[in-house]
C-alpha positions, 0 to 999 in steps of 0.5 A: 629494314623498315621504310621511312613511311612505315617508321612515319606511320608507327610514330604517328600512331597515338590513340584517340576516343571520342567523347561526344558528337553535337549536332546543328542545322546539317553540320557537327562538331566532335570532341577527342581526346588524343592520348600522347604517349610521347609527352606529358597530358593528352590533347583534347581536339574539337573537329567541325565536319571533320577538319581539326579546329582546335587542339589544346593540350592538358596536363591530366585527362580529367582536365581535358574531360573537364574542358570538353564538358564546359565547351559542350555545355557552351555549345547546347546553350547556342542550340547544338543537340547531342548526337551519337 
């Protein structure tokens, strides 16, 4: 029989891809695309020095690729620089 931590686990288990890093004055900003197995569309998450911020779900992944390249077009405008 599984354990409730290990059937916690495999249900919490989705993937996710960064798609980019930015970078400014010591500090960054990452987006993912987190793939939702379990619902419709995917989520796209911002992250500052690592903690989640923001996630919004989309209805396809090329809206959620859309989004993140408007958002980081935003962010270099206020002089982020990419950073891999």
């Amino acid at each position: 029989m599984r354990s409730v931590v290990a059937i916690f686990r495999s249900a919490m288990a989705v993937t996710s891809e960064r798609l980019w890093r930015l970078r400014k004055d010591h500090t960054w900003i990452d987006a993912r695309l987190r793939d939702r197995p379990d619902a419709d569309g995917v989520e796209l998450q911002f992250f500052y020095d690592g903690v989640l911020v923001v996630e919004r779900r989309c209805l396809s992944r090329e809206a959620a690729l859309a989004e993140a390249n408007d958002r980081q077009r935003d962010f270099q405008r206020a002089g982020w620089v990419t950073h891999w």
